[in-house]
N, C-alpha and C positions, 0 to 999 in steps of 0.2 A: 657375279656370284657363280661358283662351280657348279654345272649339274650332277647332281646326288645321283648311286643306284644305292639302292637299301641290301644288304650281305645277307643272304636268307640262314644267320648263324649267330649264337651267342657263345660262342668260341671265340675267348678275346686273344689267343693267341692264331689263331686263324687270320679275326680280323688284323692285325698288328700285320701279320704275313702279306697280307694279299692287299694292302692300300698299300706298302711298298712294290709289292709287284705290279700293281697296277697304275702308281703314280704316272709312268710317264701318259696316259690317257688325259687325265685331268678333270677326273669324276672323283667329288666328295662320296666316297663310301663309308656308308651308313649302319651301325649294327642295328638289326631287327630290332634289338630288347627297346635299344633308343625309342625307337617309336612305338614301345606299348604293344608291339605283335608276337603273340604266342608262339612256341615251337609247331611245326607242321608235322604229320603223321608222317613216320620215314616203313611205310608198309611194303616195299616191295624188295626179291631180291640181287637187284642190280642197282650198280654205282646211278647211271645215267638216269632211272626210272625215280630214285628218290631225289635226287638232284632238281630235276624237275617238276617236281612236288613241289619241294618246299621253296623254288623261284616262285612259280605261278602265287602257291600260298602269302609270299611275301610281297608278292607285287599287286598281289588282290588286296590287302588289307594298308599298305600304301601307298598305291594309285602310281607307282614311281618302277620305273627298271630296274630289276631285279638280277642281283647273280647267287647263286649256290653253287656248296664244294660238299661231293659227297665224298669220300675219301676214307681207305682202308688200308688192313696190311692181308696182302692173300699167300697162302703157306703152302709151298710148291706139297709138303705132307700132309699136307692136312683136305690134300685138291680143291684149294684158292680159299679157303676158309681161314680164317673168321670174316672176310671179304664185308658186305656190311654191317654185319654183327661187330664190326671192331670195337667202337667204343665201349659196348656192353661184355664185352668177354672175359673180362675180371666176374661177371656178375655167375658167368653159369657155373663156376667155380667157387661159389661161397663167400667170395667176397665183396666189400661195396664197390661200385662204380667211380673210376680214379687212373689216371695214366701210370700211376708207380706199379696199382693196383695188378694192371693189363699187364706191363711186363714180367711185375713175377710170377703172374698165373702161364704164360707164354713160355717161360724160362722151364717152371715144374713140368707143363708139358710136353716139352720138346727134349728133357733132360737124356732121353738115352734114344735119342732122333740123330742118324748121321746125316741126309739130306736135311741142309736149312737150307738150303735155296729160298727165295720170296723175295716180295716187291711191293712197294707201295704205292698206292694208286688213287690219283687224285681226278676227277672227273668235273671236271666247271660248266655250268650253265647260266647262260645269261638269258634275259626275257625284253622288250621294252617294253612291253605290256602282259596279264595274265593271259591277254587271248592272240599272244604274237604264237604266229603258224609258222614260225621260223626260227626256232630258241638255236643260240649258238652253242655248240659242245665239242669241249675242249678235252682231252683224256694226257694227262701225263702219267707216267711209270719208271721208276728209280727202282733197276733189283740191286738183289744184293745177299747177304746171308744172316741167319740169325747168330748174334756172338750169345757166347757162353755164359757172359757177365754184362752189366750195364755201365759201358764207358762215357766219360764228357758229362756236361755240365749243358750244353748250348740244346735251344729247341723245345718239342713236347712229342707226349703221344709215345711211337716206340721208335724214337730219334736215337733213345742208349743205345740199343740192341740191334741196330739196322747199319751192318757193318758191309760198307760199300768197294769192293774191290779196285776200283780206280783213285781212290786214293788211300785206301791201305788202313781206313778209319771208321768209326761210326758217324753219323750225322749228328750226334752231338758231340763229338769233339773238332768236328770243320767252325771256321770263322763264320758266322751266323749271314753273311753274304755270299759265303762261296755255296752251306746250304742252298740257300734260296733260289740260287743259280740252277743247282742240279737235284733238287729234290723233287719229286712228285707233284708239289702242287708248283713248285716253280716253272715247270715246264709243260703244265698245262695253262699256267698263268700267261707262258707267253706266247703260246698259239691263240690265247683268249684276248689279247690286246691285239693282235695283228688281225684277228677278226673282226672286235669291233672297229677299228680304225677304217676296215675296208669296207662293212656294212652297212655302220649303223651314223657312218659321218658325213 
């Protein structure tokens, strides 16, 4: 049987993300919700600091190694904000909570902004335990600029609008493999696998 880490997320597009990226390990990962564990308090403001949280929190309620993905878009205008306010950033704007939501609030704001510079940034922490003195962290970052419109179909989050200069596109309109490659959590995903290999094996 595969040993399980539990994914401190009920982000089923995360999850789907990161058991591909992490497959060649050969750890059954596991979402939180699966096992009856509550979301964890994301209080503080830095990627690593909530990350962290909500490992330990996952791994405290079951007993099992734990990885978290804190992960944002930070706005070279806005100086690195909505950073990790992301998910919520439709909300300060009046609207409900929703990724379509997020980019058209991101689009009204930025509408007569000429630096879109920005990057998004994914931060991975593993645990083997809630009281391991040694959490691994892992930080990937994909810039790139804000487009005008939401192009592509592939991905989530602000995949339309996250228009990547090396290859001339948004992250969702790349083949959902070549994202994964070079996206944010991709390449914290795989400094996060060359860790635990070296670590924890």
């Amino acid at each position: 049987m595969k040993p399980k880490i539990v994914l401190a997320s009920n982000n089923r597009g995360k999850l789907d993300e990161l058991k591909a990226m992490l497959a060649p390990l050969g750890f059954e990962l596991v979402c939180q919700a699966d096992l009856g564990i509550p979301e964890s308090p994301e209080p503080f403001r830095t990627f690593v600091e909530n990350a962290l949280a909500k490992a330990r929190h996952a791994s405290q309620h079951s007993g099992l190694p734990a990885l978290a993905d804190d992960a944002g878009l930070c706005v070279d205008a806005f100086g690195g904000l909505p950073g990790v306010d992301t998910a919520f950033y439709a909300t300060r704007f009046g609207y409900a909570r929703s990724d379509d939501n997020n980019v058209r609030a991101l689009l009204q704001q930025m509408q007569d902004i000429e630096n879109r510079r920005a990057a998004l940034v994914s931060t991975l922490v593993a645990l083997r335990s809630a009281d391991d003195p040694e959490p691994l962290i892992a930080v990937g970052r994909a810039s790139g600029e804000i487009a005008r419109v939401p192009v592509g179909e592939n991905g989530f989050g602000f995949d339309p609008v996250m228009w990547i200069p090396e290859f001339g596109q948004t992250f969702a309109q790349l083949p959902v493999a070549v994202k994964n490659a070079n996206s944010h959590r991709g390449r914290a995903a795989r400094l996060m696998v060359e860790m635990i290999r070296e670590r924890w094996s």
